[in-house]
N, C-alpha and C positions, 0 to 999 in steps of 0.2 A: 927562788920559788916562794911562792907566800901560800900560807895554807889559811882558810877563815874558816874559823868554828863557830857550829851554832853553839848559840846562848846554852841549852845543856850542856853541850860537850865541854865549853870551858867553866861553866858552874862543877862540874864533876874536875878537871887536869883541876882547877882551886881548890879542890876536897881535897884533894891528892898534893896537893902542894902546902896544904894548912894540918894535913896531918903530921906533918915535917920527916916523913919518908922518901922523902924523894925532895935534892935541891932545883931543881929547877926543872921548867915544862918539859924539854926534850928526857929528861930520864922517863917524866910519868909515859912521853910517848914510846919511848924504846921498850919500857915493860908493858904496855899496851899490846906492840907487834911481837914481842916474844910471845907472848902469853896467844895472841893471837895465829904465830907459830906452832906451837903446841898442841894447839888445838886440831888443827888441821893436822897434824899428824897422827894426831889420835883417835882422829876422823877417819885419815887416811888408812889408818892400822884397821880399824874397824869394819870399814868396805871390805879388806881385806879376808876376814874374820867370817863376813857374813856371804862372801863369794865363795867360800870354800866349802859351809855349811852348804851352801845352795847347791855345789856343785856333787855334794855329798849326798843331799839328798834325791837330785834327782839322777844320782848311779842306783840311790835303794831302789828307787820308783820303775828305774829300765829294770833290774833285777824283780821285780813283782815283790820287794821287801815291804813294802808302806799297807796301811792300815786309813781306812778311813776317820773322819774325825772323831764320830761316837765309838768308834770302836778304841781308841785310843785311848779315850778320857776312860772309860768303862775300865781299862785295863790299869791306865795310873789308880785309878779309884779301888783298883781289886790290890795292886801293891801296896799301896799305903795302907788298907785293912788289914793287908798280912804281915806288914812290917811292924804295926803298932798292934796288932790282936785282937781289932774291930769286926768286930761279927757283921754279915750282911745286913742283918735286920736293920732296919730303921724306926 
């Protein structure tokens, strides 16, 4: 298999290879697809993360738990006065 790189892609594996961390083109590419692994799993963990939130929220929502947007913000805005000792006034 032959793979051709554009002119970036091999201006950058020459970065990579002049910074003398890496001996030859296949390591810069093997830490390429790791790195490129990783990612994707940290991706992957994160769909995860944000499906369950979802799912979370819309159990409050069947339960009648949820609040509209202004009503929300009003209420962080009323904790944080009371947390810190901010008086309503403005």
């Amino acid at each position: 298999m032959q793979i051709v790189l554009s002119a970036e892609v091999e201006a950058l594996l020459q970065r990579q290879l002049n910074s003398g961390k890496y001996q030859n083109a296949i390591e810069v590419i093997l830490a390429g697809i790791k790195l490129l692994e990783q990612q994707e799993d940290i991706y992957q963990g994160r769909l995860q993360d944000l499906q369950q939130e979802a799912r979370i929220g819309w159990e409050a929502s069947q339960r009648g738990e949820v609040v509209d947007g202004a009503t929300a913000i009003a209420q962080i805005r009323a904790n944080v006065r009371s947390s810190y000792g901010v008086s309503n006034e403005a």
